[in-house]
C-alpha positions in Angstrom: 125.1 -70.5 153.0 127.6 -71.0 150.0 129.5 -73.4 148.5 132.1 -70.6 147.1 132.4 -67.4 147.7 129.9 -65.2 145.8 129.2 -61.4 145.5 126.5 -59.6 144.9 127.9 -58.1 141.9 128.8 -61.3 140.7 125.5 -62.4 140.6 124.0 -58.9 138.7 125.9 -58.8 136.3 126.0 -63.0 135.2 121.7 -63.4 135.3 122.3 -65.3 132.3 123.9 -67.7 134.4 121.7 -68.2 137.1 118.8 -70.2 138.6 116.5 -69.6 141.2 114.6 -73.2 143.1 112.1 -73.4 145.5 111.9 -76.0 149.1 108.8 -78.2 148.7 107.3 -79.9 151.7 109.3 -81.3 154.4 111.6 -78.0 154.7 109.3 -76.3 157.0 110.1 -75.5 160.9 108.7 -73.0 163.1 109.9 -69.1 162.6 110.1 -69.7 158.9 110.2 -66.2 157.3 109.5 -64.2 160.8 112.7 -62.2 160.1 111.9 -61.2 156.4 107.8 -60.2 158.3 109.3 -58.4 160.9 111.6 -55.9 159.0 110.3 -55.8 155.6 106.8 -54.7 154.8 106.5 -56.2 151.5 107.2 -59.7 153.1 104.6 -58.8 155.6 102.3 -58.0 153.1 102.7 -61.5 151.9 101.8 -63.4 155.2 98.8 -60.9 155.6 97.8 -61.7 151.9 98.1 -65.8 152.6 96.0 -65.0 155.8 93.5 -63.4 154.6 92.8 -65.7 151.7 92.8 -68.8 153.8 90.8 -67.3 156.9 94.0 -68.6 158.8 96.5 -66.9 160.5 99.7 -67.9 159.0 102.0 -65.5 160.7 101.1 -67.3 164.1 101.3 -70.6 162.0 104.5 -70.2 160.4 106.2 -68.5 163.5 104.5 -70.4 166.6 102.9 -73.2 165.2 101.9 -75.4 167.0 104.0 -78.2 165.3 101.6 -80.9 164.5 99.6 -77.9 163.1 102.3 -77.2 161.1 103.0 -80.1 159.3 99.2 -81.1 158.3 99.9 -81.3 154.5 97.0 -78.7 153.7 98.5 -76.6 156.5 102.5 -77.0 155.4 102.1 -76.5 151.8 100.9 -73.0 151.6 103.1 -72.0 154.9 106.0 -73.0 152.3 104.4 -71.0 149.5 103.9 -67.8 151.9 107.5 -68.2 153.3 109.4 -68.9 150.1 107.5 -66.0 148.2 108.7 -63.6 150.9 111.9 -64.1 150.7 111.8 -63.9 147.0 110.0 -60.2 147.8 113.1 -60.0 150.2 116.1 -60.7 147.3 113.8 -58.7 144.7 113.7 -55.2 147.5 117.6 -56.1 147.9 119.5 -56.7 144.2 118.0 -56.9 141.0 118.4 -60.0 139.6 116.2 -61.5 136.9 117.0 -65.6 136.8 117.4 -67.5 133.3 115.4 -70.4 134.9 113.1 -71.4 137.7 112.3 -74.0 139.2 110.6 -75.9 142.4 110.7 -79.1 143.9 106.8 -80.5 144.2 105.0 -78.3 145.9 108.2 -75.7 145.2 107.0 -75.6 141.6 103.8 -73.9 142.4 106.6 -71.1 144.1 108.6 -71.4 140.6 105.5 -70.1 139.2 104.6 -67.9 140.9 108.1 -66.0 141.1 107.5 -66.7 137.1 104.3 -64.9 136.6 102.6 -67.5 135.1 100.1 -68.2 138.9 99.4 -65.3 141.2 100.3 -66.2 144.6 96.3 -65.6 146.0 95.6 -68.5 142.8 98.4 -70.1 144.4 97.8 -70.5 147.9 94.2 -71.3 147.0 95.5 -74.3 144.8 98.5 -75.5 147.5 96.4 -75.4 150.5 93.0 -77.6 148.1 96.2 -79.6 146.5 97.4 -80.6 150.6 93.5 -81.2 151.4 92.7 -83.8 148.2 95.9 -85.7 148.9 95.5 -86.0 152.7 92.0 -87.5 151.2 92.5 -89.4 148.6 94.4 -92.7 151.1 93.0 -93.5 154.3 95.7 -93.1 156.9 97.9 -96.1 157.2 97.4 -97.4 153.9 99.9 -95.4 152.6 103.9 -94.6 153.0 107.2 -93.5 151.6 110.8 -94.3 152.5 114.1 -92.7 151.4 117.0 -95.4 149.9 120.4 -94.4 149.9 123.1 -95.3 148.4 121.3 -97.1 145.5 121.1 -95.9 141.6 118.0 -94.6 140.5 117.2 -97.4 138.4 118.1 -99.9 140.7 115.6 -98.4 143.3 113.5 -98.5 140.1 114.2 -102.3 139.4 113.3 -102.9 143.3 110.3 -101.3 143.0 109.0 -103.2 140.0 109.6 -106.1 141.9 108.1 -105.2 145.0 104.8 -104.1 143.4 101.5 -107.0 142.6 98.2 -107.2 141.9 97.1 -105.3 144.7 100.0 -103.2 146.5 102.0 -101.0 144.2 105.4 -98.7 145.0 106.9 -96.5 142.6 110.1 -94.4 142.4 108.0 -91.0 144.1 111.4 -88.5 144.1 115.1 -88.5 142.1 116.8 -86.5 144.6 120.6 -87.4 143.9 122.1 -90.3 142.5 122.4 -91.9 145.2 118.9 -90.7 147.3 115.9 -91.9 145.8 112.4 -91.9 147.5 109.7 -94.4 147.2 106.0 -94.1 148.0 102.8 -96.4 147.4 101.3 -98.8 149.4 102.4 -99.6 153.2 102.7 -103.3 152.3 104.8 -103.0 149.1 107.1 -99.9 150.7 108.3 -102.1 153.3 109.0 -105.3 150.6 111.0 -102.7 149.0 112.6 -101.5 151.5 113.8 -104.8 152.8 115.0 -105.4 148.8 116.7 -102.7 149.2 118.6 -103.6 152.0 119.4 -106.9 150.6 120.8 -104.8 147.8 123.5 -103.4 150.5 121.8 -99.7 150.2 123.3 -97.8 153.0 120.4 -96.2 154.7 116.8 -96.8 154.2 114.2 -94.3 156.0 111.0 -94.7 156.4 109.1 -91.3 156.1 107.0 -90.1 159.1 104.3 -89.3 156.4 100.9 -91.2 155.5 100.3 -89.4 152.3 102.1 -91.5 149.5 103.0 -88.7 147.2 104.0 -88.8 143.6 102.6 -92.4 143.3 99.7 -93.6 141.0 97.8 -93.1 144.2 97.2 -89.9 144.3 95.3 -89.9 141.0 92.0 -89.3 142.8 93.6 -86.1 143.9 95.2 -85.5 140.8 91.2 -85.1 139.7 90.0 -83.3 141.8 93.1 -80.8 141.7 92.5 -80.7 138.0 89.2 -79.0 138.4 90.4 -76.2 140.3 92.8 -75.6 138.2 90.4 -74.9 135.4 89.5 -72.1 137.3 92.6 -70.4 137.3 94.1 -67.7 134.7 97.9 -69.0 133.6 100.0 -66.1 132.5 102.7 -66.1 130.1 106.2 -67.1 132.3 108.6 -64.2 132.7 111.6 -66.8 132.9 110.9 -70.8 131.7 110.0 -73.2 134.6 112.2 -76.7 134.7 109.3 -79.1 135.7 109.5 -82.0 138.1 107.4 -84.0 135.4 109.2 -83.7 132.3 112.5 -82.2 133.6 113.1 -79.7 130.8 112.3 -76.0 130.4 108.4 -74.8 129.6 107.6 -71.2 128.2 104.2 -72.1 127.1 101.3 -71.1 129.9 99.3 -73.9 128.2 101.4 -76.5 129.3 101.3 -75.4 132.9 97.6 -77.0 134.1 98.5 -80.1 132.4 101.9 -80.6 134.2 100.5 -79.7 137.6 98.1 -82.2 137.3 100.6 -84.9 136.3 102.9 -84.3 139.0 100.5 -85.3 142.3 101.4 -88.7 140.6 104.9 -88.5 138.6 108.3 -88.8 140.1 109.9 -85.4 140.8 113.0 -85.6 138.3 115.3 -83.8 140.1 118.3 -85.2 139.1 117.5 -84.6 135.6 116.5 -81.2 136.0 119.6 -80.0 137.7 121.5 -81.4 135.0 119.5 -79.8 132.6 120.0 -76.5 134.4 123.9 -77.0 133.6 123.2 -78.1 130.0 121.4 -74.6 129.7 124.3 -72.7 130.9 123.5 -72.5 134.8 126.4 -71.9 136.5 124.8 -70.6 140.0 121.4 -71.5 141.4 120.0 -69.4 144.3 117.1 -71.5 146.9 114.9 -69.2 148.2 112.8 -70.0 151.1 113.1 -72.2 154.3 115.6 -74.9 154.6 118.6 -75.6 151.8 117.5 -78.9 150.9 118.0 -78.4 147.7 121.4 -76.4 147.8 122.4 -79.9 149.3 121.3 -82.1 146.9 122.2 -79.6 143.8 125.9 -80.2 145.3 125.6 -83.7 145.2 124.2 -83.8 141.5 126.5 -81.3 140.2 129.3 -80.2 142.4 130.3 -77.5 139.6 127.4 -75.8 140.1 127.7 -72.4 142.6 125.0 -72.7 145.2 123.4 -70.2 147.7 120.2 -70.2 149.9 118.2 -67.4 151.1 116.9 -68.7 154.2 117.2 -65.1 156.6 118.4 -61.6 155.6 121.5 -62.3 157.0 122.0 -65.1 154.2 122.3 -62.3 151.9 123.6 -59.6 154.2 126.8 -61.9 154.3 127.6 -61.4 150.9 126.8 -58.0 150.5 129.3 -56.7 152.6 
């Protein structure tokens, strides 16, 4: 739950110190968020609000699934949203705490923002659930695929992947998770040369993804596209706290900016390396993941082991250090 000891008190009265980040796809299980649903109303509210929007119920989703229903990109990205944003309503009902910085990982940005001001979460879940639609489209199944590397630098991952890619298969560095976990995506073909460099490299584990969407690749610039369009249909809001983004891996204010880096991440590497240590260049000294999973709690350890970490998962997460 926490790497040291925290209090709530502790975290009131430093909010200039703190962070809060958001899962992105691949945290989900079933019973995400049930327990914040069944005993608070304004995390009810939330699931009824996704529901309703989508003409799906994502109470029955997010809690019984099935599975495979689950994890259908268009189906896993806005269960992520709805689960992340109430626990968020959760820790808001519970202590007051107003973060210097947000930020999300992929689809966890759109959460950032949200939790930020500058997307309401019906734009949002709108926007996650088209964004999960136009990437399942834009690759035919099998022709894409991703794979984790460990144990590798980020630029030699990078180097492998430059020499993996020709004139007709491509594979690019997709996520910088830690310094020693990058993930690569692109086409089938050109994963597996890479992965296989890798290897040869004496990287100690490479995975290969149980995903056919190649994410964060040149690839999903047909989605990229299409997403754009919607997006001109949305009303961006002034940010309440500045959002780290996975494209540029610095701290954005301006609402402007927001369409346009949304749009360049369905095909940028998520720079999450750099924006964890940007976060501790700006003074963060605890960040707080909010949602299902603590991915990122784990990999913000890994980046930065100075850095205070906690994870509201379940009530009890923050129960434990209220009392």
């Amino acid at each position: 739950m926490n790497s040291e000891q925290l209090t709530v008190n502790s975290l009131k009265h430093h909010t200039s110190h703190i962070a809060f980040i958001f899962p992105g796809q691949g945290s989900q299980c079933l019973g995400m968020g049930k327990e914040f649903y069944d005993s608070y109303p304004a995390a009810k509210a939330v699931f009824q609000e996704a529901s309703d929007i989508l003409h799906l119920d994502m109470a029955q989703l997010c809690f019984e699934g099935p599975l495979d229903a689950l994890n259908l990109t268009q189906n896993t990205q806005p269960a992520i949203l709805t689960a992340s944003i109430a626990a968020l309503k959760y820790l808001e009902q519970e202590v007051s705490i107003k973060p210097k910085l947000l930020a999300g990982h992929s689809l966890g940005e759109y959460t950032a923002l949200v939790a930020g001001g500058a997307l309401s979460f019906k734009d949002a879940v709108k926007l996650v659930a088209m964004r999960g639609r136009f990437m399942q489209d834009a690759v035919p199944q099998g022709i894409g695929a991703m794979a984790a590397i460990l144990g590798l630098a980020g630029d030699v991952v990078e180097e492998i992947c430059n020499s993996a890619t020709d004139d007709k298969n491509i594979v690019v560095p997709a996520n910088f998770n830690s310094p020693e976990q990058t993930v690569i995506s692109g086409h089938k073909e050109a994963v597996e040369r890479a992965s296989e460099l890798a290897k040869e490299k004496k990287a100690k584990r490479v995975i290969s993804l149980p995903v056919s969407v190649p994410s964060h690749s040149p690839l999903m610039k047909q989605a990229a596209e299409r997403l754009a369009k919607e997006l001109d249909a949305v009303a961006i809001k002034p940010l309440s706290a500045p959002v780290i983004t996975n494209v540029e891996a610095r701290p954005i204010s301006a609402a402007e900016l927001v369409k346009i880096l949304l749009e360049k991440q369905l095909y940028s590497p998520v720079r999450w390396v750099e924006s964890v240590q940007r976060m501790k260049q700006e003074g963060i000294e605890t960040v707080v993941e909010i949602g299902p999973g603590c991915v990122l709690t784990s990999l913000v350890k890994r980046i930065d082991g100075s850095i205070k970490t906690m994870n509201v998962e379940k009530p009890d997460d923050l129960k434990a250090i209220m009392n």
